[in-house]
C-alpha positions as CSV (number, residue, x, y, z in Angstrom):
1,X,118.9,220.1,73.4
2,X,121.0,217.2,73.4
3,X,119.1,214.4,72.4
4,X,121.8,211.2,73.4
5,X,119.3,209.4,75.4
6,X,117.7,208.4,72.3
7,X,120.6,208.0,69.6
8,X,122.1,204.3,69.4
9,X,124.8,203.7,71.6
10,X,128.4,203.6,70.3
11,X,130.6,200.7,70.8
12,X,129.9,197.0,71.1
13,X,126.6,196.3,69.6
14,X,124.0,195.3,72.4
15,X,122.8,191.6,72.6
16,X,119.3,191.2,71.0
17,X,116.6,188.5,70.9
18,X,113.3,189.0,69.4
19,X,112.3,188.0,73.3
20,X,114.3,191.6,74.0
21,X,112.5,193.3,71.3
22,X,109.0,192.1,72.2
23,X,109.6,193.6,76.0
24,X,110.9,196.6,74.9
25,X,107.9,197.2,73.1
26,X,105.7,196.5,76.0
27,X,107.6,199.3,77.6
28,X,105.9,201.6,75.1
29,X,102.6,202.8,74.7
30,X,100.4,201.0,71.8
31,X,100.5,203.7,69.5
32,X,104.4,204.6,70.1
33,X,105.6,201.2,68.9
34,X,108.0,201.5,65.9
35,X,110.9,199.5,64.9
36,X,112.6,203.0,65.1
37,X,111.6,203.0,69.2
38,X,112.4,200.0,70.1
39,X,116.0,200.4,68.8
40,X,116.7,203.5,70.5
41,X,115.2,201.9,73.8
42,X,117.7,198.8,73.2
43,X,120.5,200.8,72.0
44,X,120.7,199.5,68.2
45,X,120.6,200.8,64.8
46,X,116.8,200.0,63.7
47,X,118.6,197.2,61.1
48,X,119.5,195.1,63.8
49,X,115.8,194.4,64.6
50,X,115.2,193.0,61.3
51,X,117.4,190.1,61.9
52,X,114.6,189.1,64.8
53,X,111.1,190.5,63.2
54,X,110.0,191.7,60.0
55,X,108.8,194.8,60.3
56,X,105.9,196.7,62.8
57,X,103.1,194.7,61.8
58,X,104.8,191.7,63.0
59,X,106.0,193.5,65.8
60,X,103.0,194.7,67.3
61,X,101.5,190.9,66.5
62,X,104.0,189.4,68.5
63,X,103.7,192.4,71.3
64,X,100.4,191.5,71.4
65,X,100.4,187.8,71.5
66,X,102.8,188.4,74.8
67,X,100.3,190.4,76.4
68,X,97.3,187.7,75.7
69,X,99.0,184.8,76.9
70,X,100.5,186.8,80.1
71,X,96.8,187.5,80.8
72,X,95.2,184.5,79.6
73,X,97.4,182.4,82.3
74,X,95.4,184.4,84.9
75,X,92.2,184.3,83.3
76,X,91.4,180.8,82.2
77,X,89.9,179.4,85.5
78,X,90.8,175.5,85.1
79,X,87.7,173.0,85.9
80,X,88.6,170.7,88.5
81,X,88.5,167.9,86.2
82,X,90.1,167.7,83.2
83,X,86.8,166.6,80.6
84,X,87.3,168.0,77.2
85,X,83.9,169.9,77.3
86,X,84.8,171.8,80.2
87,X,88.6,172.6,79.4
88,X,87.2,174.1,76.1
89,X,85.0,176.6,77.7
90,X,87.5,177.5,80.2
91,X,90.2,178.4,77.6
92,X,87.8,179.9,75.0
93,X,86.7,182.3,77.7
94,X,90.1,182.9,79.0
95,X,91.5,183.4,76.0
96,X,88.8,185.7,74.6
97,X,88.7,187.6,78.4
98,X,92.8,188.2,77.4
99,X,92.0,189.6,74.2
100,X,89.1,191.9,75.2
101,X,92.3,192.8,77.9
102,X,94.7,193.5,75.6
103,X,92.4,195.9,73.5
104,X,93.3,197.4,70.5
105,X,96.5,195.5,70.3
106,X,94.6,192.7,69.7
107,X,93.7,193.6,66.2
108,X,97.0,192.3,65.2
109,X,96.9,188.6,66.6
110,X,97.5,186.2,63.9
111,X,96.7,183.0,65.5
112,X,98.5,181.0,62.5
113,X,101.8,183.0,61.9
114,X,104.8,183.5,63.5
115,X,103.9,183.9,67.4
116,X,101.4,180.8,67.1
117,X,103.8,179.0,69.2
118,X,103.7,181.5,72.2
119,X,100.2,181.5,72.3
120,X,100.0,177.8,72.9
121,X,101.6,178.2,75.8
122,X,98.5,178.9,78.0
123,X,96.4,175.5,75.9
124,X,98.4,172.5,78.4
125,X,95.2,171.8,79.8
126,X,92.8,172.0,77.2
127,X,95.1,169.7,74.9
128,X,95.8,167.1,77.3
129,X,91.9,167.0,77.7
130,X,91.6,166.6,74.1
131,X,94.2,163.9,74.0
132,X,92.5,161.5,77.3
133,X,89.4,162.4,75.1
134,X,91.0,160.0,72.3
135,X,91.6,162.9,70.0
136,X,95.3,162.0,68.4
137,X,98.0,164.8,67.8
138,X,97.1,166.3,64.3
139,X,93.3,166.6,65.4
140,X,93.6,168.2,68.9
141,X,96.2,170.7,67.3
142,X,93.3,172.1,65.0
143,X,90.7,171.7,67.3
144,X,93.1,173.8,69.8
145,X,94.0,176.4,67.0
146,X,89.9,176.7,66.2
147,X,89.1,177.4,69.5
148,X,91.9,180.0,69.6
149,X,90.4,181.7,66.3
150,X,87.4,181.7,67.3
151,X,87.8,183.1,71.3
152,X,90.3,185.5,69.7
153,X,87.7,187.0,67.3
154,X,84.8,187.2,69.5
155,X,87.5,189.2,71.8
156,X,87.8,191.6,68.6
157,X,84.0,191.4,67.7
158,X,83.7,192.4,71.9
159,X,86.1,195.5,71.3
160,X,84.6,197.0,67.9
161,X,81.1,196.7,69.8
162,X,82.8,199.4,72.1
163,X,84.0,201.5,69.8
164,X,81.2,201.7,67.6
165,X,80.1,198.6,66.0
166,X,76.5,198.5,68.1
167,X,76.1,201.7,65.9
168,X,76.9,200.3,62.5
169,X,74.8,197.5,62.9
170,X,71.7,199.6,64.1
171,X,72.5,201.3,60.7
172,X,72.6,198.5,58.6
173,X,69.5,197.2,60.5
174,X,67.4,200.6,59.8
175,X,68.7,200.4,56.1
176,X,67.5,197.3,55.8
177,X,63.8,198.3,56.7
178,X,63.7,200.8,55.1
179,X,63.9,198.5,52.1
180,X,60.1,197.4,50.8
181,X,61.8,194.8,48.5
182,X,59.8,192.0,48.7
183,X,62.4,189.6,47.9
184,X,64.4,190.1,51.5
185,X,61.8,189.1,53.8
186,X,64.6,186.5,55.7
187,X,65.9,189.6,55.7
188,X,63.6,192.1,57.0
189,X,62.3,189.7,59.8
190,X,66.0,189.4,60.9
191,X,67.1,192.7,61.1
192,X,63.6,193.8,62.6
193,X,64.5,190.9,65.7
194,X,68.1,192.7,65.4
195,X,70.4,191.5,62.9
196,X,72.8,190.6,64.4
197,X,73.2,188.9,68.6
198,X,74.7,190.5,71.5
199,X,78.7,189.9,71.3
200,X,78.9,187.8,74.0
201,X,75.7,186.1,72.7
202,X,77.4,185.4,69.5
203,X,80.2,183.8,71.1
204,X,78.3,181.2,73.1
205,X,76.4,180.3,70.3
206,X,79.7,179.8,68.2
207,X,81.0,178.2,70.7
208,X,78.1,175.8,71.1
209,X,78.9,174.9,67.7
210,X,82.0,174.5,67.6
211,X,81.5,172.1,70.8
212,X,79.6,169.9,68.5
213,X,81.5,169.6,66.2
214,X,84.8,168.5,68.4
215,X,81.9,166.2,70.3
216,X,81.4,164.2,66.7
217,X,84.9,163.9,66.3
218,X,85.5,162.6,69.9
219,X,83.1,160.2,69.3
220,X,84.5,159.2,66.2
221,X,87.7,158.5,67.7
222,X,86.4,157.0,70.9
223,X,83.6,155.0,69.7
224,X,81.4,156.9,71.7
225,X,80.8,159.8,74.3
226,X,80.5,162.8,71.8
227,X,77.2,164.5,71.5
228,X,75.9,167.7,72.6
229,X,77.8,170.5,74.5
230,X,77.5,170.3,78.2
């Protein structure tokens, strides 16, 4: 069987740009993605690649941050005005929608390595907010990233409920019952109420609190106007 259609090219080497790599990779399914594939699909020995990304794991972080932000730019509805509260919640959900989108793949977003840039991209609105809120640069960038860790995780927390988390957690909940130590009754009372919330619970309450927490700094900064979470 000849098998040319997937040996490197001779000749010239083919231009390459870790922006070609990361679309070639989209081109493949999730679990087909090797540095070996994404050569043959570009028409380069597999070294070449290296030159651009690392190896897979950074590969299928950066073919993954792609996908968020191209849905996140869809899904972050945009209040009409541009208060910080509200331009939080609107990217938080947006972004954590996009992961939740982007499924599996998202188990490799790593907010603070290399593709941090690219998924800044779709944050304009909230960091502008931050900034007429009186936030300065240094403060809104980690405000920005901590909303991004955060809706990116409860995205993940969303997907392993799916896929068998909600049955974990019942287990851990019976084992914890079945305990009669009478040291763990925090314990016991929690995990007979559930022990742990509803994903999507779980993210509005962290995201309550993480509101807060941005409201005392705005506050700080502004000499006023922080406070609770609208």
């Amino acid at each position: 069987m000849d098998d040319s259609s997937t040996r490197p090219r001779r000749g010239r080497p083919a231009r390459i740009s870790r922006k070609r790599i990361v679309d070639a990779a989209r081109g493949l399914s999730a679990d087909a993605i090797t540095m070996q594939a994404v050569a043959q699909v570009l028409g380069v020995e597999r070294q070449s690649l290296s030159y651009h990304v690392r190896d897979r794991d950074e590969l299928l972080g950066l073919v993954a941050a792609s996908e968020l932000v191209d849905r996140a730019r869809t899904l972050i509805e945009e209040p009409p005005d541009r208060d910080w509260r509200a331009s939080s919640r609107a990217f938080a959900a947006g972004v954590r929608a996009a992961a939740i989108a982007t499924g599996m793949l998202s188990l490799h977003l790593r907010p603070n390595a290399v593709e941090a840039p690219e998924l800044f991209l779709p944050a304009e609105n909230v960091m502008a907010a931050f900034f007429d809120a009186g936030l300065d640069e240094r403060t809104a960038v980690a405000a920005v990233n901590t909303l991004l860790e955060l809706a990116i995780g409860a995205g993940r927390n969303a997907i392993n409920a799916e896929s068998g988390g909600r049955e974990a957690t019942a287990s851990i909940e019976r084992d914890i019952l079945a305990q009669r130590d009478e040291r763990l009754p925090a314990l016991r009372r929690a995990a007979a109420a559930h022990l742990r919330l509803d994903p999507d619970e779980q993210f509005a309450f962290d995201l309550d609190v993480l509101l807060l927490g941005i409201g005392a700094l705005v506050a700080r900064s502004a000499g006023g106007g922080g406070g609770a979470p609208a």
